[in-house]
C-alpha positions in Angstrom: 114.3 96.3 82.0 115.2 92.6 82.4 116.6 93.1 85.8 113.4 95.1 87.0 110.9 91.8 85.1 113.2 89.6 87.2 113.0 91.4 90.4 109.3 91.8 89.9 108.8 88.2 89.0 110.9 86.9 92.0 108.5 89.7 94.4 105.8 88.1 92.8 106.4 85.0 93.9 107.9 85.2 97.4 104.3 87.4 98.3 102.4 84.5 97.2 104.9 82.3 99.0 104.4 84.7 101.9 100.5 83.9 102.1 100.7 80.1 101.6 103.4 79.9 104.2 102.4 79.9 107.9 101.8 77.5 111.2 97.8 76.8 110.2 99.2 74.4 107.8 96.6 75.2 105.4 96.1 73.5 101.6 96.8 75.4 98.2 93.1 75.5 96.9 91.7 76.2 100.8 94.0 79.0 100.7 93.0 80.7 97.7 89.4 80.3 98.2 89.5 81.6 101.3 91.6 84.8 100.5 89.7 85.9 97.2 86.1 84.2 98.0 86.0 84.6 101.6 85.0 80.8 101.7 85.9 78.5 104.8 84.9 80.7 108.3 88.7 80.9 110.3 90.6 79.7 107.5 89.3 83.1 105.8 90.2 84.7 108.8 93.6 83.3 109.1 93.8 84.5 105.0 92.4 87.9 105.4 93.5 89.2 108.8 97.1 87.3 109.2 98.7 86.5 106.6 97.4 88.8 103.8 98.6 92.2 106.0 102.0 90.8 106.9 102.7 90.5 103.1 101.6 93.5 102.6 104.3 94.9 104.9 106.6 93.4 104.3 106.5 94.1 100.6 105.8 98.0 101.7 108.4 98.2 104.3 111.1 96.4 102.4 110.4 98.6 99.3 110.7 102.1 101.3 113.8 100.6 103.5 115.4 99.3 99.8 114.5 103.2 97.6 115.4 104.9 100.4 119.0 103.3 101.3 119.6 103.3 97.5 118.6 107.3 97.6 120.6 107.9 100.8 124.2 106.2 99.1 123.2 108.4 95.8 122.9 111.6 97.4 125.8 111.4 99.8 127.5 109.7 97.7 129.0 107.1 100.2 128.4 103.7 99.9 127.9 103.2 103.9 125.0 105.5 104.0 121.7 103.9 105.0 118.0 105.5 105.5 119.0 105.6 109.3 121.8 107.8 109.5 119.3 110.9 109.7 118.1 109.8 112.7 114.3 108.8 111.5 114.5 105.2 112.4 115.8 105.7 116.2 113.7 108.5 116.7 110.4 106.8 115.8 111.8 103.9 117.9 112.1 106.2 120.7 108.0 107.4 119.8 106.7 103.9 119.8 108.8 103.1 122.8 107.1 106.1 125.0 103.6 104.9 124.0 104.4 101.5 125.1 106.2 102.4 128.3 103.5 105.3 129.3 100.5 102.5 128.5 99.3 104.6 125.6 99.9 101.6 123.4 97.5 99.5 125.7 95.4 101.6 125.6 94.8 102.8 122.5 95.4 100.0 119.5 97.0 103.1 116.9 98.9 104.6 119.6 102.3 102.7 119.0 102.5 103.5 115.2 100.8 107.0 115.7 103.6 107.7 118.2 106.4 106.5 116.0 105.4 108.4 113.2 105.5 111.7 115.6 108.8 110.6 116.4 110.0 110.4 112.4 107.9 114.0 112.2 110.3 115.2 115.0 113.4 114.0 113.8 112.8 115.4 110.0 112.2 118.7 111.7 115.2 118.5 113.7 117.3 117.7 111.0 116.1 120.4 109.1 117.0 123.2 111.7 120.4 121.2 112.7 121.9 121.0 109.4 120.3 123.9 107.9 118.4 124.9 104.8 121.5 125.1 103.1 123.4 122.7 105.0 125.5 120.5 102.6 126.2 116.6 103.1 128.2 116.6 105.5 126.0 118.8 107.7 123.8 116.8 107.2 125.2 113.2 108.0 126.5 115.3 111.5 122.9 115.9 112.1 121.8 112.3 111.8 124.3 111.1 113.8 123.3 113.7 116.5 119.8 112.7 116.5 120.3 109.4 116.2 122.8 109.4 119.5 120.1 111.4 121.2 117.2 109.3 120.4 119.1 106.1 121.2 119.8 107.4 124.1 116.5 108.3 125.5 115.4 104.9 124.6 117.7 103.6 126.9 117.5 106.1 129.4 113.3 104.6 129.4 114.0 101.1 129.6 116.9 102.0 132.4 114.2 103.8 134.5 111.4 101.5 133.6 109.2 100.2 137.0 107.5 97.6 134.9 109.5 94.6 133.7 106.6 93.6 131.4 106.6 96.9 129.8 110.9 96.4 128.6 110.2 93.3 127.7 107.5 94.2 125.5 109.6 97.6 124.3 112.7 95.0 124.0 110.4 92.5 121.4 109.2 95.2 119.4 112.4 97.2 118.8 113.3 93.4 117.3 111.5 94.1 114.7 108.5 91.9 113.2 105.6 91.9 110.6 103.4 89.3 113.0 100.2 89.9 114.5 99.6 93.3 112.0 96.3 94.1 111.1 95.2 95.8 107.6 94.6 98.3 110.1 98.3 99.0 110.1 98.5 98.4 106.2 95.9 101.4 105.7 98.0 103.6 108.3 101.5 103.1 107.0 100.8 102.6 102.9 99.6 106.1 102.5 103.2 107.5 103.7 104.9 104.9 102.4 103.5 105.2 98.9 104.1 108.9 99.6 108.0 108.9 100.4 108.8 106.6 97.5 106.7 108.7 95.0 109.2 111.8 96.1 112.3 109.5 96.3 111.6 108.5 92.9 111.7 112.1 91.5 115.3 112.4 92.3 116.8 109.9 89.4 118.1 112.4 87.6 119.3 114.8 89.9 121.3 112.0 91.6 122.7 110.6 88.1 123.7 114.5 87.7 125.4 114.5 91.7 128.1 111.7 90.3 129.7 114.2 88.4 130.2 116.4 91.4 128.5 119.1 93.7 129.4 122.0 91.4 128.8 119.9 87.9 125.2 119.4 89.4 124.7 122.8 89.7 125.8 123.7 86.4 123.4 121.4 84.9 120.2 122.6 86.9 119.6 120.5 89.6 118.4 122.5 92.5 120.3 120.3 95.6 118.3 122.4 98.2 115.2 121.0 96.6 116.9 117.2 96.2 117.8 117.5 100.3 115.0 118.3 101.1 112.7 115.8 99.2 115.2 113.7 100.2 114.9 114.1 104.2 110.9 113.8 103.4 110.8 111.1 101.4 112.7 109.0 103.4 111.3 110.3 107.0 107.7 109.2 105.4 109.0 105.8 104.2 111.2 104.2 106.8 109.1 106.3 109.5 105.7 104.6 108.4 107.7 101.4 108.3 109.1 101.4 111.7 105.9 102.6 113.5 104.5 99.0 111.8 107.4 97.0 111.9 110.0 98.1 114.2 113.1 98.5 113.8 114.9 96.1 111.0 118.1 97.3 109.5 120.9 96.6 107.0 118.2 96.0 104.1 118.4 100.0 102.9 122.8 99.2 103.2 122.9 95.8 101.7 120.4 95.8 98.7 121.6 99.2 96.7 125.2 97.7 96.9 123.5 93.8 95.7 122.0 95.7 92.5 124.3 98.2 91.8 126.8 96.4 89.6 123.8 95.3 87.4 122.1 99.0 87.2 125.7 100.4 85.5 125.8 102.1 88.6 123.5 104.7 87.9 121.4 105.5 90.8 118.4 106.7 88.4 118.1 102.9 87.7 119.6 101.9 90.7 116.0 103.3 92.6 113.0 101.3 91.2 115.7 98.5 91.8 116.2 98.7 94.7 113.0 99.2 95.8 112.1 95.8 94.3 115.2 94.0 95.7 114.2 95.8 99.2 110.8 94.2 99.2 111.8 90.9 98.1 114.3 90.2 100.4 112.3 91.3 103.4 109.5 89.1 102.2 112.4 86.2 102.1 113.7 87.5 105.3 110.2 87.1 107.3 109.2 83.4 105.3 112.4 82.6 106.8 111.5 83.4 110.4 108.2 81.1 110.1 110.8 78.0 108.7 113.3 78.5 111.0 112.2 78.6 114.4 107.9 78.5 113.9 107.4 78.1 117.6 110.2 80.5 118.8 108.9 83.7 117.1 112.6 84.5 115.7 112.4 88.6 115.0 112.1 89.8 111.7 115.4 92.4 112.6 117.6 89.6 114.5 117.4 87.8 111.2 118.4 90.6 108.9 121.0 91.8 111.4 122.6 88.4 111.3 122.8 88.1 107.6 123.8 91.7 107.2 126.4 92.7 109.7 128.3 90.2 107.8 128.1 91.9 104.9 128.9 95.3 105.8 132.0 94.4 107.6 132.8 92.6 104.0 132.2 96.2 102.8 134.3 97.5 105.4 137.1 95.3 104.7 137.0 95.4 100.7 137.2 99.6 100.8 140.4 99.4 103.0 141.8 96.8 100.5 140.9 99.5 97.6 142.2 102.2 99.8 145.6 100.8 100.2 
């Protein structure tokens, strides 16, 4: 319970960070009044329409990418697992990145996210029939990797054949990854699968505490790993899925926050969940503050950012398993 008050507390704190921080350069007081009161004409705007949604993400997204990487390592039990190795993050990459090369996107403002989120639909689907109603772990993991070869390479395959250079750079930007210029348009889209996925996700606690002993000791104590895939393959499919279609695509949070919190959940993954979803969504809020510090006129991507401080971590991963292994 202290680690989750702490976690909260420190979420707490870089949201409101989140909406005092920006390029409008605006006061503490202005701020507030503006946001809760509606007082001040653009600084409201600025309060309401900017800032305010882009929290909101990026406490949403970072919470589905943090509960579902921490549900992902649990049920495979492999600490390299992450929510994309099903394939739901490339393929609703590959969704938004046909609405924005067909002009769908251009010409209808809900296109891009609607389109991603047919691509998550697609790949949960696919997943389903490639590994199988029955289809243990490792068919499952195959599967992903399928899916996600397929879909990444389609997205290429687009920007390869791509007449319009406007149209890959702007596919190029948004796979990048970023919370700027959302609207609570895209809050009201994404929250409601989002909210969704983590509500199943969290229903798995003690099925996945039960899934350390073993396969076969599951079983014997009741768990029903059929059910647990499949919530599983939903949960996160809604979760990352929503968040991509808003965000794009930003990895290495769902790898690197389950193995931050692990050590101080006892390793159970029951209490490893709510914390991760709370270590998810404060380091993405951290994460995107950090893109408005660093480079304010450069627009630095949300997803260069956590790729930079993450790669480095998994390839400490990497290395510390071989050192166990040998």
């Amino acid at each position: 319970m202290r680690l989750l008050a702490s976690l909260a507390s420190l979420v707490v704190l870089l949201f409101a960070a989140s909406l005092m921080i920006g390029p409008a350069g605006l006061g503490f007081g202005e701020s507030l009044a503006a946001l809760f009161r509606g007082e001040g004409g653009p600084v409201a705007l600025v309060m309401q329409q900017i800032r305010l949604p882009r929290a909101i993400l990026g406490l949403l997204a970072g919470a589905a990418l943090g509960l579902s990487g921490a549900a992902m390592q649990g049920f495979l039990r492999n600490p390299l697992a992450e929510p994309g190795l099903i394939g739901v993050s490339s393929s609703a990459a590959l969704g938004a990145v046909i609405a924005l090369q067909t002009g769908l996107a251009a010409a209808f403002a809900l296109a891009l996210p609607l389109a991603a989120l047919a691509g998550a639909a697609g790949a949960c689907l696919l997943i389903l029939l490639m590994a199988g109603p029955r289809g243990g772990a490792l068919a499952l993991i195959l599967a992903g990797i399928a899916i996600s070869a397929l879909a990444g390479a389609a997205t290429s395959l687009v920007l390869n054949l791509s007449p319009n250079p406007f149209a890959a750079a702007e596919i190029v930007y948004w796979m990048m990854g970023s919370l700027a210029d959302r609207s609570m348009t895209h809050v009201w889209l994404a929250a409601p699968f989002i909210l969704a996925g983590g509500a199943a996700l969290f229903t798995l606690g003690r099925g996945l505490d039960a899934l350390t002993l073993g396969e076969d000791a599951a079983e014997s104590l009741g768990m029903n790993l059929r059910r647990m895939r499949l919530v599983l393959i939903f949960g996160t499919a809604a979760g990352v899925g929503a968040s991509v279609a808003v965000a794009g695509a930003i990895g290495f949070v769902g790898l690197v926050v389950p193995h931050l919190l692990r050590p101080l959940t006892g390793a159970r993954p029951s209490r490893l969940l709510p914390a991760a979803a709370l270590g998810g969504a404060a380091v993405l809020l951290a994460a995107d503050i950090a893109t408005r510090l660093i480079a304010p006129e450069r627009d630095l991507k949300l997803g260069v950012l956590t790729a930079i401080i993450g790669a480095p971590f998994f390839l400490h991963l990497i290395w510390r398993m071989r050192r166990v292994e040998a």
